[in-house]
C-alpha positions as CSV (number, residue, x, y, z in Angstrom):
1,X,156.1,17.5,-6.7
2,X,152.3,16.7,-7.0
3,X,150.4,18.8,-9.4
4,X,148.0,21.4,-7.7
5,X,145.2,21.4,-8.7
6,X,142.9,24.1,-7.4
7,X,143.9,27.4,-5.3
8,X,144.3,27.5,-2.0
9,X,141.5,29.2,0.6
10,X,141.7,29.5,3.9
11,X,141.0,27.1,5.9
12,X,138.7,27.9,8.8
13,X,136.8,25.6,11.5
14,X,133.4,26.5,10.7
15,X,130.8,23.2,10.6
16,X,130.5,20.6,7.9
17,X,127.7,21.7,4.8
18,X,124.5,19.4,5.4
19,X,125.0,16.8,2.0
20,X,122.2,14.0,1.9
21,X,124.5,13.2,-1.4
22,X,127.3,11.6,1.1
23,X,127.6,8.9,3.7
24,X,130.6,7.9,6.0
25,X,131.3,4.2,6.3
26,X,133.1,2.6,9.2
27,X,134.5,-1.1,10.0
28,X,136.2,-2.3,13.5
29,X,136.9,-5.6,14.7
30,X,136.7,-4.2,18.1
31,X,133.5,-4.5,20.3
32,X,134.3,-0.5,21.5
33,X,136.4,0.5,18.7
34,X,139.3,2.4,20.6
35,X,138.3,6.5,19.1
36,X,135.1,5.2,17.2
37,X,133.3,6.9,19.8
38,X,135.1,9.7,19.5
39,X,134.6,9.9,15.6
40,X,130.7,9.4,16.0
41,X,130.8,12.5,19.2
42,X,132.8,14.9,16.7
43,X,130.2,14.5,13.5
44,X,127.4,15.1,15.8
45,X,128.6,18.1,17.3
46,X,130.2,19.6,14.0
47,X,127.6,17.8,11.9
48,X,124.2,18.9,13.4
49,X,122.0,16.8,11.1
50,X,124.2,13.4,10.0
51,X,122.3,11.5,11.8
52,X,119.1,12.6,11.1
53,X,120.0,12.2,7.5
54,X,121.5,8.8,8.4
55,X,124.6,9.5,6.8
56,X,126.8,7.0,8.9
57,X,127.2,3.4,8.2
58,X,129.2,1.2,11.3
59,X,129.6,-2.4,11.4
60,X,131.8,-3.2,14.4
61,X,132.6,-6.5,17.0
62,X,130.4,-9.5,16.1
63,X,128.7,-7.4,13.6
64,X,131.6,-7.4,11.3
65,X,131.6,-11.3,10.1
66,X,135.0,-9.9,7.4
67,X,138.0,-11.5,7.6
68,X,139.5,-8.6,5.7
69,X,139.7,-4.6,5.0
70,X,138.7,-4.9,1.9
71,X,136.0,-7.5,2.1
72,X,134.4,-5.2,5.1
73,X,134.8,-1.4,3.2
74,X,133.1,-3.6,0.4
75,X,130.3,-4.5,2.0
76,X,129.6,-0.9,3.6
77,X,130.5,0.9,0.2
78,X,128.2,-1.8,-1.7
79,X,125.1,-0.9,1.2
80,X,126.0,2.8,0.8
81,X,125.4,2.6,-2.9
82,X,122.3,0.7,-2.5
83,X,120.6,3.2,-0.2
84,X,121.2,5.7,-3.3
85,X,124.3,7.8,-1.9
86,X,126.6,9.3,-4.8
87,X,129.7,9.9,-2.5
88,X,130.8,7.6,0.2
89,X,133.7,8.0,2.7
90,X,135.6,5.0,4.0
91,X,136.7,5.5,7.5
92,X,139.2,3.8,9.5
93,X,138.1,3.6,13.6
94,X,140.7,5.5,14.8
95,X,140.6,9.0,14.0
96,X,140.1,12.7,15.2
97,X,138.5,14.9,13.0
98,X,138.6,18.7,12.8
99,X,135.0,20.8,13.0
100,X,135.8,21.3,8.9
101,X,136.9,17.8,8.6
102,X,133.7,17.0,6.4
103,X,133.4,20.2,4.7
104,X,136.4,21.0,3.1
105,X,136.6,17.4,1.6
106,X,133.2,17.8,0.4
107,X,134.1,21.1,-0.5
108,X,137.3,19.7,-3.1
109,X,135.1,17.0,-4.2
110,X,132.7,19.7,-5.7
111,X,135.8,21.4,-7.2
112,X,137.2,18.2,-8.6
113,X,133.8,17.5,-10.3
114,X,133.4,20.8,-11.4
115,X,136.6,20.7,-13.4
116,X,135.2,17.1,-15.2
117,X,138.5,15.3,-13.4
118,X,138.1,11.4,-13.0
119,X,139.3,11.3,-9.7
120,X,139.1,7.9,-7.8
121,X,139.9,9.0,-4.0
122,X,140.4,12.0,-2.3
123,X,141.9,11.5,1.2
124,X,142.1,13.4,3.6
125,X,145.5,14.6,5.1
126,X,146.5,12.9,8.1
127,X,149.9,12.9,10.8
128,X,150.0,8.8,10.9
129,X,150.2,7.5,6.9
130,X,152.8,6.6,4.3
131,X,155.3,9.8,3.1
132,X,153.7,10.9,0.4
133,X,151.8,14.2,0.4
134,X,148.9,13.1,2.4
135,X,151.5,12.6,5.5
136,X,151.9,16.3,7.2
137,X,154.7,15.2,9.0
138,X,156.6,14.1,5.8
139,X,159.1,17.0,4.2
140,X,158.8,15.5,0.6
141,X,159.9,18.0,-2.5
142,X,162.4,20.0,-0.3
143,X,158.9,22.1,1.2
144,X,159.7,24.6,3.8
145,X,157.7,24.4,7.0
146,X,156.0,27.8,7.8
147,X,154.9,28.4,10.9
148,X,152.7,25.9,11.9
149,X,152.1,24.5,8.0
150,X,153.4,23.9,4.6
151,X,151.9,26.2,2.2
152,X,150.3,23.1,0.5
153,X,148.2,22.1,2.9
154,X,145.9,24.8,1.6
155,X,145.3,23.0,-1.9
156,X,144.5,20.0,-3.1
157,X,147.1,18.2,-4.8
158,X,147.6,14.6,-7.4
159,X,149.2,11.7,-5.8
160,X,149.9,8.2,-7.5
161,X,148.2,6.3,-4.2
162,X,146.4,7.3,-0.9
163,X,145.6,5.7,2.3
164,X,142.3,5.5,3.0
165,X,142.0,6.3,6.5
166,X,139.3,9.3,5.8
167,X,138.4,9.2,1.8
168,X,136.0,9.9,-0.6
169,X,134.8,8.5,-3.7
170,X,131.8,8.3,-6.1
171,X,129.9,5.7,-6.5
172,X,129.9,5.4,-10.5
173,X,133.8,5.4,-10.1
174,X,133.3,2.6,-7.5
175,X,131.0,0.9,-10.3
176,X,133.7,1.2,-13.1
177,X,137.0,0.4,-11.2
178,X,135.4,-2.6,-9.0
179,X,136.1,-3.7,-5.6
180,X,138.8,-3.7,-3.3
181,X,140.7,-6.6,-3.0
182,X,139.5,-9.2,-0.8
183,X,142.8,-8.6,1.6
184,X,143.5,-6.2,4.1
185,X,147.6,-5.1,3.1
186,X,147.8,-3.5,0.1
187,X,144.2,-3.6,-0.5
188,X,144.9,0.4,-1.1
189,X,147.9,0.4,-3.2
190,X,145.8,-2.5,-5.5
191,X,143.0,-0.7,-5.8
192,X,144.7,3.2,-7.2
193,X,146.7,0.6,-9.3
194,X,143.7,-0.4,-11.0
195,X,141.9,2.7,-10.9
196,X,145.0,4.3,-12.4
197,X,145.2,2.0,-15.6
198,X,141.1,3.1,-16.3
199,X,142.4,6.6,-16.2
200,X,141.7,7.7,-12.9
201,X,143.6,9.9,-10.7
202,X,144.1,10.0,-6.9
203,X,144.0,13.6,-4.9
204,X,144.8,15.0,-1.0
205,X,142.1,16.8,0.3
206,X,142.9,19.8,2.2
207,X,141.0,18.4,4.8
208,X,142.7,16.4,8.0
209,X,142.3,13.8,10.4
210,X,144.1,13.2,13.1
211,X,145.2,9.5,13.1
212,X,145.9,7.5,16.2
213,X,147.7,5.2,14.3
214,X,148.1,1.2,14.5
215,X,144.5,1.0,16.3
216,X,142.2,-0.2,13.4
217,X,145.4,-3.1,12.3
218,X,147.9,-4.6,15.3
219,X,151.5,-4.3,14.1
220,X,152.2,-7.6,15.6
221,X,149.6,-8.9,12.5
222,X,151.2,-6.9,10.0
223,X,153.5,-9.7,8.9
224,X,151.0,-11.9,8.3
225,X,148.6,-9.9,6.7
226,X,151.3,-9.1,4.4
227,X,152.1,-12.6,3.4
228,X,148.3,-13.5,3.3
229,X,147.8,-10.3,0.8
230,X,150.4,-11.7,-1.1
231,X,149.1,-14.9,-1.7
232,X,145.6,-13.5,-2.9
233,X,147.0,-11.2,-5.0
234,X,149.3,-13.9,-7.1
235,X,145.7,-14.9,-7.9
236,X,144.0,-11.6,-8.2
237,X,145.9,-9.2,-10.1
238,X,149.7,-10.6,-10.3
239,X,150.3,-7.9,-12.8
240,X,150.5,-5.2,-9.1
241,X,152.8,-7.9,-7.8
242,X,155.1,-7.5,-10.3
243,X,154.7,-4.1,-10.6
244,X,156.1,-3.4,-7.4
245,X,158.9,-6.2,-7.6
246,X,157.3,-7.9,-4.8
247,X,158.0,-11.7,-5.2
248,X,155.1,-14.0,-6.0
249,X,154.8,-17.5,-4.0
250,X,155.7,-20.4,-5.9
251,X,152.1,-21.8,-4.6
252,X,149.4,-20.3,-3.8
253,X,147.4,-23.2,-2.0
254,X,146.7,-24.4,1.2
């Protein structure tokens, strides 16, 4: 089971805390994102001041020129850092969040810092995401469901990899571990794998989004974004590939 790492508080809906200190990033291919609206309506209203503080970074449609995840989340994170934020939140386009969405993450990022951990991401816990911890739906460990929650859901815990549908991380950790990959599968998974060889450690935040799920990536391109992953990856960090036992391609050219 993960390690906990902090005690559990209740978690209320009360409004995000104001944090000049943090920006949230978001790429689309889409013209009208499917919930981006929705996203940018829930930050106002449980957010009084983001915008004023122009804490929100898009690039959507024709805007977005990136042929990949990573290449786009690169560019935003990169801009982010330039305007002199220390935290920055990757967001996918289609999510919910909860009125303490943004404050309880920021909330466990305080308490990760304060206990001097070197923690690369700290996503938040979703209902659409890979079984791991960060997936409330997923009844890893044997937990017992209590009510309407698992009793972990209250703390943050240590996972070996996170999906980055709603994360956080700082820019000097962004600095030290480098880029993602210029791909959009597995772009993730690579980057924790590097982070984790520098030392770093990957945490659940007890905050949540609610993921529509299949939105931001069609699953009839999944296939081939897998196998196009793949090939820049041979290149880019083969050591991952074979790490996970997945096969490298004989060539990687056109």
């Amino acid at each position: 089971m993960p390690a906990i790492i902090n005690g559990g508080r209740p978690v209320d809906v009360s409004t995000c805390l104001p944090n000049p200190d943090t920006i949230i990033v978001v790429a689309s291919k889409a013209e009208h994102a499917p919930h981006f609206e929705i996203m940018k309506t829930s930050l106002r209203l449980y957010c009084n001041d983001i915008d004023a503080r122009a804490n929100f970074y898009t690039i959507a449609g024709s805007s977005n020129p990136y042929g990949s995840f990573g290449e786009a989340y690169n560019a935003l994170i990169n801009s982010g850092i330039f305007g002199g934020f220390r935290r920055i939140i990757i967001a996918n386009d289609d999510i919910v969040l909860r009125p303490d969405t943004l404050r309880l993450m920021i909330e466990d990022a305080d308490q990760l810092d304060a206990q001097g951990i070197r923690w690369q991401w700290l996503a938040a816990r979703t209902d659409w995401v890979r079984h791991t911890a960060q997936n409330i739906r997923y009844p890893y460990a044997n937990r017992k469901l209590n009510a309407v929650g698992y009793p972990e859901e209250q703390y943050v815990l240590e996972v070996p990899v996170v999906s980055p549908i709603f994360a956080m991380i700082r820019a000097d950790h962004w600095k030290d571990i480098g880029e993602f990959a210029p791909i959009s599968w597995f772009s993730d998974d690579e980057h924790c794998y590097r982070g984790a060889k520098l030392g770093y450690r990957n945490y659940v935040s007890r905050a949540y989004v609610h993921h529509i799920g299949s939105q931001t990536m069609a699953p009839d391109s999944w296939t081939s974004a897998q196998d196009e992953a793949v090939k820049v990856l041979a290149t880019f960090n083969p050591e991952f590939l074979s790490y996970y036992s997945i096969p490298i391609p004989h060539s990687t050219g056109d």
